[in-house]
N, C-alpha and C positions, 0 to 999 in steps of 0.2 A: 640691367641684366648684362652679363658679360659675354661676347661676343663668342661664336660659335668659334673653334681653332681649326677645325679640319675642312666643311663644309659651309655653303649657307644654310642659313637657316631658309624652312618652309611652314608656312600657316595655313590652319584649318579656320577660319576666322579668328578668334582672338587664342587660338591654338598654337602655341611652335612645337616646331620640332626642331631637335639643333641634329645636324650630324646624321640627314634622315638616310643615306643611302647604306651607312655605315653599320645604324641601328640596323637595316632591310637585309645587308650579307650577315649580318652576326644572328640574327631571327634565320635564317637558313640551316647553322651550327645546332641553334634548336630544336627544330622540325626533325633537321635528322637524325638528332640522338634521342628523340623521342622515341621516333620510328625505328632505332634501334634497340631498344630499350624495349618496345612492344615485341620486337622478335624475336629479341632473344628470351624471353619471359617464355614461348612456346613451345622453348625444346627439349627435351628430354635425353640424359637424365639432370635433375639440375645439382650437378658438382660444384665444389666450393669454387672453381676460378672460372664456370657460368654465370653465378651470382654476384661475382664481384665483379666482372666486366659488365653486368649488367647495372649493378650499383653503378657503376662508372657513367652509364650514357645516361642513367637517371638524375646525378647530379651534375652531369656537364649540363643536360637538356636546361635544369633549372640557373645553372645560370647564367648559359646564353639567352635565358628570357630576362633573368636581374640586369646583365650588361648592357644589351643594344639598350633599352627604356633607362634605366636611372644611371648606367656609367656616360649614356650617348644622347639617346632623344630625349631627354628632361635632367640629363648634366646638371643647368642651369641649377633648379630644382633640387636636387638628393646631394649635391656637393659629395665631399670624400665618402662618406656611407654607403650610398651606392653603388659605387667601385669596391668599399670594400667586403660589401655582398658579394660580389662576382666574385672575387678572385677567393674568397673563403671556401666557395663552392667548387670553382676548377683546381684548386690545391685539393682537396678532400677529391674531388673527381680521379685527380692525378694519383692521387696513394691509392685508392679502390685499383686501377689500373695495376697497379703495381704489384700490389697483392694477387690479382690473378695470376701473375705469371708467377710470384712467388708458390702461389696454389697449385699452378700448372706440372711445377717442378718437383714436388713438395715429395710423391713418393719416391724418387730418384737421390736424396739427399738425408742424410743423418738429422733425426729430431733438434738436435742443436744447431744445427745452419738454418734450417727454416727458423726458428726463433730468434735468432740473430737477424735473418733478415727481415722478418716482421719487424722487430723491435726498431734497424736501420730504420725500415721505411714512415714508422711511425715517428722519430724523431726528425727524419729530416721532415715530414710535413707540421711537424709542430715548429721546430725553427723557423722553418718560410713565412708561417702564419705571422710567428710574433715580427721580425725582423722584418714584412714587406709592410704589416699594418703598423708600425709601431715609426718605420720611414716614408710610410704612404712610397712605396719604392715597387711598381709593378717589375722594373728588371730581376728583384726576388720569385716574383711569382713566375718568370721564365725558367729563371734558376732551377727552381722546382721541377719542372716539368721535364728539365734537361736530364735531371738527375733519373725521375723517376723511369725517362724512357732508355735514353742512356744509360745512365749508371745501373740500373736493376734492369729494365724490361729487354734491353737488347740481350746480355749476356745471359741471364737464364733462359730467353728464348731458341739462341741461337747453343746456347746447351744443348735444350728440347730437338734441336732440328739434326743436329748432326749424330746426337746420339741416339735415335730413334725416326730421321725423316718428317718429323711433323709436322703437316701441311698446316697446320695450324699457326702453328710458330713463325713458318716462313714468311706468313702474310702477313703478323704482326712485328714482324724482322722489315720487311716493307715498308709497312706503316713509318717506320720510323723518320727513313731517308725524306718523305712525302711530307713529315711535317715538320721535319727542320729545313724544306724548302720555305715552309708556309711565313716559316719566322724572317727569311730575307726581304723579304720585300719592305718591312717594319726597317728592319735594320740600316736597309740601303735608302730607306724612305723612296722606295719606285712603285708604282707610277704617278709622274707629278700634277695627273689629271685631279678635278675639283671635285667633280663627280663620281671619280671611280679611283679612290687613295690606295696608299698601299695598307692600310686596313681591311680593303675588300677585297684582296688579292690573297690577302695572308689568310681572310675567312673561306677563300672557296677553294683555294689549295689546303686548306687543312678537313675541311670536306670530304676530299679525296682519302686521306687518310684516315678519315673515320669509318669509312666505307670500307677499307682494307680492317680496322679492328673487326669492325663489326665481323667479317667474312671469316677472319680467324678467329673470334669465338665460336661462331657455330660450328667449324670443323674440329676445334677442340672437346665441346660438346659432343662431336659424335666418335672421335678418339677410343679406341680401348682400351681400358684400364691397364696399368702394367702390372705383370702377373707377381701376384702378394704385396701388391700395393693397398693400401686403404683409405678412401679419401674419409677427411672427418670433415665434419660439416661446421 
């Protein structure tokens, strides 16, 4: 078997686990986008960029359960497949995201920019898909995510906020700076503790920022509609 790279490994009798704290902060990621994902499923009315922030925490939840177990605690075990469950899922997570803000914005904008940036958003997560599984290359699948918060989620949101104040947007305007902190720590590889990597730094600072999504779907959920706008579903 090939030695665990970030952690020791720990046994349940002839059990390993490789990478077990790492696997315990990424199971966290899930818990709460579950618990996000049940919330927002509550509210009323359900608008098309309710449903897609909620698709979002439904498919991150799924696979921060694939990651921590077959990218992390049974590694050994699932090799590249494993991983490349995870990241199929947090790409697909990451365009759902995206699309709500492009939903959010949708009656503010001429029928032909929403379709362009659907179509954007769709192509950039088909690119990432082929080119991160195709190089086994997770800096693609950062890529991704940069793009979708960045390059789409910031500027239609912060659209949103200035041309209407919406508390909604602000929080998802937020979210953002919170989770391109979460990526430094990967980056800087801090902190160089055994038990507590910068993987589990990056998982519970980006926590924080899920928590900031989440807050701003429900306020955009209760949003009023703008007048002769229509959402289509």
């Amino acid at each position: 078997m090939p030695p665990t790279t970030m952690q020791p490994d720990i046994y349940f009798g002839s059990l390993r686990i490789a990478e077990p704290v790492i696997a315990l902060t990424g199971l966290l990621i899930s818990f709460l986008s579950f618990y996000a994902w049940r919330r927002l499923r509550r509210q009323r009315p359900k608008t098309p960029p309710l449903r897609y922030f909620s698709l979002f925490f439904l498919l991150l939840a799924i696979s921060s359960v694939i990651g921590p177990f077959f990218g992390h605690a049974f590694h050994y075990w699932a090799g590249f497949p494993g991983k490349a469950a995870c990241w199929t899922f947090i790409m697909f997570s990451q365009a759902a995201l995206a699309q709500g803000a492009i939903e959010h914005t949708r009656p503010f904008f001429p029928a032909r920019a929403y379709s362009l940036l659907s179509v954007l958003n769709v192509l950039a997560l088909l690119a990432a898909l082929v080119v991160s599984l195709a190089y086994r290359s997770f800096p693609w699948v950062e890529g991704h995510i940069a793009f979708t918060m960045i390059g789409l989620m910031a500027p239609l949101e912060a659209y949103q906020f200035f041309l209407r104040r919406s508390q909604g947007g602000r929080l998802l305007l937020w979210s953002i700076p919170i989770s391109i902190l979460a990526v430094l720590p990967h980056l800087a590889k801090w902190p160089p503790g055994v038990w507590f990597t910068y993987w589990d730094a990056g998982h519970l600072i980006a926590c924080a920022g899920l928590w900031l999504i989440m807050l701003g779907a429900e306020q955009i959920a209760g949003e009023n509609e703008p007048k002769g706008a229509e959402w289509q579903p």
